[in-house]
Every structure is written in structure tokens, then in C-alpha cells.
N, C-alpha and C positions, 0 to 999 in steps of 0.2 A: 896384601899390604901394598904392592906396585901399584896396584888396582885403582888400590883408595887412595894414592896418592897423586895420579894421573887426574882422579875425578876431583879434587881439591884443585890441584893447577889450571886446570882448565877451566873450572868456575870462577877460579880468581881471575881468570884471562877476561872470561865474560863479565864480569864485572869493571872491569879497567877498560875494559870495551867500553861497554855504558856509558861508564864514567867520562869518557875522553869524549862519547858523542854527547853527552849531555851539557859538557862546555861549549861541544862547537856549536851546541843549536843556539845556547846562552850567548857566546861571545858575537856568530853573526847577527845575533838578535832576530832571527827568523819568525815573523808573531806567526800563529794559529789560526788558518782560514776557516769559517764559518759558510754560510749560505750565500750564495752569488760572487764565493770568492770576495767576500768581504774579513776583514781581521774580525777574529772572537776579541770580544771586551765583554767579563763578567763582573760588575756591580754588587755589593752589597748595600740591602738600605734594612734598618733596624729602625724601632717605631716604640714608644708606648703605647698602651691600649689608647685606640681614639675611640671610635667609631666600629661598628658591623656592618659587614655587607659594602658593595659597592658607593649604590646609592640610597638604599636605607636598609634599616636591620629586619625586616622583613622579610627580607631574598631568601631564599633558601639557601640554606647552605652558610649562610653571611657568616664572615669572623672578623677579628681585628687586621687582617691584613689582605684581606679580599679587595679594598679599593689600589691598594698596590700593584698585587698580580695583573687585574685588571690594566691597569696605566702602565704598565712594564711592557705588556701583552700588544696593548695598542700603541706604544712608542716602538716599538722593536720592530714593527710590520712598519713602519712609513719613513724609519731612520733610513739615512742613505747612506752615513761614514763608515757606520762600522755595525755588526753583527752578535747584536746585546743579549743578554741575558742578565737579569739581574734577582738577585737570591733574595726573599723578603724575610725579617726576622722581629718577631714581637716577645720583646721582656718588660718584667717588671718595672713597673717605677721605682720601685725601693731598690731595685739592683743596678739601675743604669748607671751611677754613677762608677760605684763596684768595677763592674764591668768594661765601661770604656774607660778608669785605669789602665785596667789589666790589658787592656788592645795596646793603648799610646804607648804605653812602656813596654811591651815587646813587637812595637812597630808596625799594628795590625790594623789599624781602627780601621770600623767599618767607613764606606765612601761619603753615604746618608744618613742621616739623623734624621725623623720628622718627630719634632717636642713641641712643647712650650716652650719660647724663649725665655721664660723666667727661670727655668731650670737650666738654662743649659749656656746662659752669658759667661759664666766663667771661660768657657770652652774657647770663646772668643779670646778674649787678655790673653790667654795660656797659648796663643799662636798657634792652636789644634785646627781651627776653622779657617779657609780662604773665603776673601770676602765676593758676593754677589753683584757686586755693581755691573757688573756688564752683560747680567742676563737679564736685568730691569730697562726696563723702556718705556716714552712717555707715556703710551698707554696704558701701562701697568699703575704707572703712579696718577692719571685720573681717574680711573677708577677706585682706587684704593686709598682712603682718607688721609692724611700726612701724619699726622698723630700714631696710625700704623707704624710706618714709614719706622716713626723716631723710636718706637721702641723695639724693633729689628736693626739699627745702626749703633753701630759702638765706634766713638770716634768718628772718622765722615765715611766710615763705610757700615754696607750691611752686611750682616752676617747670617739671616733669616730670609727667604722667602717667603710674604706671609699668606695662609691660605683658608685661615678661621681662625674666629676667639673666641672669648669665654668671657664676656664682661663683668663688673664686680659693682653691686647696688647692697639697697636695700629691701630686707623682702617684709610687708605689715599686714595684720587678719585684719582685714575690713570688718569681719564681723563685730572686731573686740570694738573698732573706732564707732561700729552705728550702736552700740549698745552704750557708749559713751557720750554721745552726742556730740560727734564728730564728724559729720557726715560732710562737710565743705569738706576738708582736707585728705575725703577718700579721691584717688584718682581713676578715668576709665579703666577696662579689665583689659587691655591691651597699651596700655601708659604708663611711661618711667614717671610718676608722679615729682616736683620739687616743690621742697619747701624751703622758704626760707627759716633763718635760725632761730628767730622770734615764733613764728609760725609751728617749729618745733618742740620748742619748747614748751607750750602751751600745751601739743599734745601728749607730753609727756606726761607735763603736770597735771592734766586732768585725767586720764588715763593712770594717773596713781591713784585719785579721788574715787574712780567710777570702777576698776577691777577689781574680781574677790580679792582677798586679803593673800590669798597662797601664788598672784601672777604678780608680773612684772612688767613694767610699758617696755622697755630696751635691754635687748643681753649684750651682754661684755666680757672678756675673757683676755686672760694673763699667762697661762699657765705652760704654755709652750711657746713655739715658732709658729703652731700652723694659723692660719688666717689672718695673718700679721698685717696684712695688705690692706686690712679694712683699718687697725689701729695706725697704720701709717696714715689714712688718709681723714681719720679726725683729728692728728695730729697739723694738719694744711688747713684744718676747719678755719682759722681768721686771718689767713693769707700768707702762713711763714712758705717761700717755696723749697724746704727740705734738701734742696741742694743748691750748689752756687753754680758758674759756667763750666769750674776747675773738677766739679765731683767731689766737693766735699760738703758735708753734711754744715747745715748755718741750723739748724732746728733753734740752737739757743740765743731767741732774740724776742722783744717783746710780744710777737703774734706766737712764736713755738708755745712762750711758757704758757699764754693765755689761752691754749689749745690745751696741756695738760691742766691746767686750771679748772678748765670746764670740763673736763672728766673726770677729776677726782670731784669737783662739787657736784655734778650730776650722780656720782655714786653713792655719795656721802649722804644726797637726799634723798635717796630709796627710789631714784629714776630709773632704778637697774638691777637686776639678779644680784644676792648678797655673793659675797664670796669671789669676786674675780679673781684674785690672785690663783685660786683654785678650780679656775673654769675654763674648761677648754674650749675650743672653736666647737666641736661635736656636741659637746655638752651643752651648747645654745642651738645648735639646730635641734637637738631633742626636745630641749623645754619648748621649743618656737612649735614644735609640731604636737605637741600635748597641748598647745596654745596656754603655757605658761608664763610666755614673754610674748609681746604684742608687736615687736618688732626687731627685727631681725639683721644680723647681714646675710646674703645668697649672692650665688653668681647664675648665668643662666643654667647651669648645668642642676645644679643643685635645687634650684626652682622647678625646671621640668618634672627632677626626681621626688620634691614634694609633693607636687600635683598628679605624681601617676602611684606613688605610696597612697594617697590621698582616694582616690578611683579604685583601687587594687583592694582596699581596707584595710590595710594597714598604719593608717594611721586616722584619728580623727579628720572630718570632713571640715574647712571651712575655705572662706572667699579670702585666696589668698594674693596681694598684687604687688607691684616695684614701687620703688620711691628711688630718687638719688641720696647722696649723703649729704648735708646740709650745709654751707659755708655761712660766712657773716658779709659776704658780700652782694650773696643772693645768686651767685652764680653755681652750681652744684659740682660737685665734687664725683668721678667716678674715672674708674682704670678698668683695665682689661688685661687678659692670659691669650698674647698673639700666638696659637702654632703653625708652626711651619717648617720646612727644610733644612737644617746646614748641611755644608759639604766640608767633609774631614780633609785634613792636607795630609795622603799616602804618600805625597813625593812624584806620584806619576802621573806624569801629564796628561797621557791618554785618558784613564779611568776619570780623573780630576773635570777634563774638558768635557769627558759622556757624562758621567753623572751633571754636570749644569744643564747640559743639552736637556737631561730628564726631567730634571725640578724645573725649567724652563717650560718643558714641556706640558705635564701635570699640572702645573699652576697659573696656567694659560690656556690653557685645551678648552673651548667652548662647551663642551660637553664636561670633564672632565672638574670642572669649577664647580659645578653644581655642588657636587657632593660634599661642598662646606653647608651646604644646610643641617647638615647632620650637627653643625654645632651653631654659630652666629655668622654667616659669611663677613668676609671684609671686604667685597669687592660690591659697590651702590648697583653694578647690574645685575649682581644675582638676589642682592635684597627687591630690589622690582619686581624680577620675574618671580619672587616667592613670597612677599609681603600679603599676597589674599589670603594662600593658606596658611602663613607665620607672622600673623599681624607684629608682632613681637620684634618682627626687622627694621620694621621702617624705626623703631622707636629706639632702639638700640643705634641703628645708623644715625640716625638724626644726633643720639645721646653723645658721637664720636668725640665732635668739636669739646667736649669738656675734658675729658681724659687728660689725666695725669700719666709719667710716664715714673712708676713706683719703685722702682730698681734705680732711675738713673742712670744705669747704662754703667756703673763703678764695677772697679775690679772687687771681688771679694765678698760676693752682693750675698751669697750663702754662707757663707759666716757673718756676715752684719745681721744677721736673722738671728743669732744667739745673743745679740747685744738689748735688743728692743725690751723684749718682756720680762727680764729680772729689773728692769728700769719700772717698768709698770706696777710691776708687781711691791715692788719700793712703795711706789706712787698711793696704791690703793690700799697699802697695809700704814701708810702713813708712818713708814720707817724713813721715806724724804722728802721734800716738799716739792712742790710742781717745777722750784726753780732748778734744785739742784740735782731731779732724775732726769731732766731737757740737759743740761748743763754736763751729768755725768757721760748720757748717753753718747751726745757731741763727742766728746773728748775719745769716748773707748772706740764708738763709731768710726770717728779717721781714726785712727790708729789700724784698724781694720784695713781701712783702706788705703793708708801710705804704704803701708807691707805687701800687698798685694798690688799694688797698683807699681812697685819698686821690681815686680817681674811682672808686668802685664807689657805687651807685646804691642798695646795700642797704646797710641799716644796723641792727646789733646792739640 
């Protein structure tokens, strides 16, 4: 009993030990040397699925976080402050939100983010993000389009590093247009084709004449939030621009309603898949790949993946190409999904200052840039250097100057995504007229965003 109770005391001693050394290392703040007698700084950077492999998915070995490792790997050898290590981490899309909750609120969040800025501008308002401006340099912003620029900036700062996108068209079977006798308004097989609205029209309407009786010239869809970015930008089709200086939605004004106007009449005249209320975004790239519907909307990602469905056999074979989306001013209509970096605000300056150094690094690294070809680069000198083998750049670069910025940069921009398609879906069931689902929209629209923008951390 003496025994065990000598061995109780004495472990409590060695603990209290501990304990008093683990303040004094805490209270003198003694950081952790690393290699060459530099301070340890370990990074977190978390990613959605982008990309495989470094520089393409070929590599052996390639995974979604392979061009990390890699850039972790070579910024760590040539750093001179400090003695990095930085942990890479790939989740779900469906859970990222979930997840970095659950970090913010018990004071964890990872350092990096590398997203789509359409997913992750709230993050911005919410005061989670510290902004960019001072790892951006002129260089960075000649080469890289302005229109980029504006939809990585909330307020006058950015929030985003950008380092690739995802542009957002139109995708049409040429085959369907030469068996219709359409063949002016096919575009070369490496060109964003535009037409204007008259010009469109026409081939819609002949294209109803000249298709079996079971296709459709244009798919359309209601039935959720996803691919909402395309019905946002027929809704600009005759010049309303969707937001004011302030961030609030003007849709309802004589070019909005004459936008939904021309969607419910183009529905109503069988220009389109019956059923939109009940049609999803997928549900049109199915019928488009069955070549049920003669035109489509796609982004480049989704293009690539038709075209190698299409090779692979998995899906019927036809001549498939881009168009923009059509305006009434003859000017074309198209947006893009920017990804790239934030940097979460942990509070610690160190971590804070290396993680920029990193995304600075990565997203300027002459070598290191390349590997946006794996989606649309944004930077005009890596579309040069790769526009022989991806004819597809020059024409996407070229396509910048039109770009819409689709978000707007408002706080609450993912919850404004629940407000759009029960308005639609009104629209095309003819439960309200063109005026009063622009008009409804409007109204529940801000409301959305006076609430959010009443705790957004940015201010106009």
C-alpha cells in the first residue's frame, strides 16, 4: 500500500513537472528549430478534387494532391525565413462546407484553401479570409485578364489568387445543324462560335422544322440550383446588368422582364425540352449526349468529358463544338469558375505571412504555372506557350473580354441560388408571368442579401 502510494505521488510530481515545463516553453515562446536552424512552420492546405498528377494525369502515381506535394516540396528547398512543411489534404466537395464549419468554430481552419471562388465567396463576407493584395504584383495583373481580377475581389480587395478556370458556353452537334441546313452558323472545331439573337433564333426555329419529332433544338432546366449560372446569363440576354454598384439585384426592369419573356416564349414554342420545371442541369447533358437536344449549355470541363465519353464509347459519336450565349446586342454573353487559393485568418501571423509566401509562390513559379493547363490557364503566357497543343486557349483567352462576373461578389451569393429556380419554375408552368417571377425574384433576392450582407465583414 506505501508502495503504491509513493508511485502515485511521484507520477503526480512528473506530471506537475511537465506541466510547469510546458508553460515555460509556451510563455518564453521558444518556436521549434528545424533544418539550418531555421524556425519549424507547418501549413495546412486542403483542396477539392482538381486535377491528377503534377503536370498531367498521366504521371504515375498522379492523385488530386500530387501537384501540392510537389510545390510544397520545391518552395521548402529555396525558402529562406523559415523551415516549412506543409500537410496537403483533399475532401469532398459535398463536405467542404460541413467541414470548414466545423474547423472556424472550434478555431482550426486550415491555412489554404485551393477552390472555386464561386464556392467559397461567402468565406470572404464571414471575415474567415485575409485579403491578397500584397502578394499581387504588376506582373501578375498583366498577365492575367482584369475580368479575372474582378471575380476574385470582394470589395477592393482580393480574396483569391487566381490560377485556372472553367469557362461557362455553349456546347451544339454540328451534325444536327448540317442535316438541317445550317451549315453558315457552324463554327471552326477549335472556336467559341457567336451568334447573334436574330441569328439564333432562326436556328432554333429551323431546327424545330428539320429534327425527328422525339429531339429538341435547346435544353432548359428548372428543377434545382445546379447550373443556374447559365439561366443567370439568359436572363442579361437584352442588357439588364443583374446587379447595381451597391450589390443589389435591378433584374426587374424592362430588359430583365424581356429576358424572362423570351424564355417562357421560346418554351412555350417547343424551342426547348418539354418539362423544364422538372429538368435538371444533368438531365440536359444526358438528352444533349443522346443528341436529343441540339444545343446545349457546357463548361470546359464538361466538354472535354463529352468528347472522351464520346472516344471511350460510351456515348454516341458526333461533331461536337462551343458557341457563346447570345445577347440582343450582338455582344456575347459568357462567365467563368476562377480557382484558386485563399488564405484562412488562424490569427498567427507567422503561418498567415508563410502560407502567402506559398500561394505567391505556386502561383508564379515559372514552372509551376504550367499545370493550369490541366484546366483553362488565366495567365495569356501559359495560353501561348500551349495554344498549339490546346487550340482551345487562344479562344477561351480571347472569349475573357466578355465575361460576366455571375456572383457579383454579394454576400449570401449561396443562398441567392435557392431563390432563382422556384421563380423559373413559376415562370414555365405559367403559374406567373415574366413580370411578376423578375419582380418576385428581385424582391426575395435582396432580402437575401440585406441579411447577409448586415454581417458581411466587407463593405462597399
Amino acid at each position: 500500500m506505501l508502495k503504491k502510494r509513493f508511485l502515485a505521488t511521484a507520477l503526480s510530481s512528473v506530471l506537475a513537472l511537465s506541466a510547469l515545463a510546458g508553460c515555460a516553453n509556451k510563455d518564453t515562446g521558444t518556436p521549434e528549430k528545424g533544418k539550418d536552424g531555421k524556425q519549424k512552420v507547418e501549413l495546412s492546405l486542403m483542396l477539392t478534387p482538381q486535377w491528377k498528377g503534377v503536370m498531367d494525369p498521366t504521371e504515375k502515381g498522379a492523385d488530386y494532391d500530387s501537384f501540392f506535394k510537389y510545390a510544397a516540396d520545391k518552395f521548402s528547398k529555396q525558402y529562406k525565413d523559415y523551415d516549412v512543411k506543409v500537410k496537403v489534404e483533399v475532401v469532398a466537395s459535398e463536405q467542404r462546407d460541413e467541414l470548414l464549419n466545423v474547423k472556424l468554430n472550434g478555431g482550426t481552419p486550415p491555412d489554404i484553401f485551393f477552390e472555386n471562388t464561386f464556392a467559397m465567396g461567402d468565406y470572404a463576407h464571414r471575415g474567415a479570409l485575409v485579403p491578397l493584395n500584397d502578394i499581387v504584383d504588376d506582373k501578375a495583373k498583366e498577365d492575367i485578364a482584369q475580368n479575372y481580377w474582378d471575380t476574385v475581389t470582394f470589395g477592393k480587395d482580393v480574396y483569391f489568387y487566381p490560377f485556372s478556370h472553367m469557362p461557362g458556353t455553349l456546347a451544339y452537334n454540328a451534325d444536327m445543324f448540317k442535316a438541317a441546313g445550317l451549315d453558315k452558323y457552324i463554327g471552326g472545331e477549335n472556336d467559341i462560335k457567336t451568334w447573334t439573337l436574330d441569328e439564333y433564333e432562326t436556328i432554333l426555329n429551323t431546327l424545330k422544322k428539320k429534327l425527328p419529332k422525339d429531339a429538341y433544338p435547346m435544353g432548359i432546366f428548372a428543377l434545382n440550383n445546379q447550373g443556374d449560372t447559365w439561366n443567370l446569363a439568359y436572363l442579361r440576354m437584352f442588357g439588364n446588368k443583374f446587379f447595381d454598384e451597391k450589390g443589389n439585384i435591378v433584374l426587374n426592369d424592362a430588359n430583365g422582364v424581356k429576358a424572362a419573356e423570351w424564355l417562357k416564349k421560346t418554351y412555350k414554342a417547343g424551342l426547348t425540352n418539354p418539362g423544364a420545371e422538372s429538368v435538371s442541369s444533368n438531365d440536359v447533358l444526358s438528352m444533349f449526349q443522346n443528341q436529343k437536344v441540339a444545343i446545349s449549355f457546357t463548361n470546359s470541363v464538361l466538354f472535354n468529358n463529352a468528347k472522351a465519353d464520346m472516344e471511350a464509347g460510351k456515348a454516341p459519336k458526333f461533331d461536337i463544338r462551343l458557341a457563346n450565349i447570345p445577347s440582343e446586342s450582338g455582344d456575347p454573353l459568357t462567365f467563368t469558375y476562377v480557382s484558386g487559393a485563399a488564405i484562412f485568418n488562424t490569427k498567427d501571423e507567422t503561418r498567415i505571412k508563410v502560407s502567402k509566401d506559398f500561394v505567391k509562390f505556386f502561383s508564379t513559379d515559372p514552372e509551376l504555372v504550367k499545370a493550369s493547363k490541366n484546366g483553362i490557364p488565366v495567365r495569356t503566357s501559359v495560353v501561348k506557350e500551349f495554344e498549339s497543343t490546346n487550340p482551345l486557349f487562344a479562344a477561351y483567352d480571347k472569349n475573357a473580354k466578355y465575361m460576366f462576373n455571375f456572383t457579383g461578389g454579394v454576400p449570401g451569393y449561396s443562398q441567392l441560388r435557392q431563390v432563382l429556380y422556384p421563380e423559373l419554375q413559376a415562370l414555365y408552368t405559367g403559374q406567373k408571368s415574366a413580370a411578376d417571377a423578375v419582380k418576385d425574384y428581385q424582391e426575395k433576392g435582396n432580402k437575401v442579401i440585406q441579411d447577409a450582407r448586415a454581417n458581411s465583414v466587407i463593405k462597399e
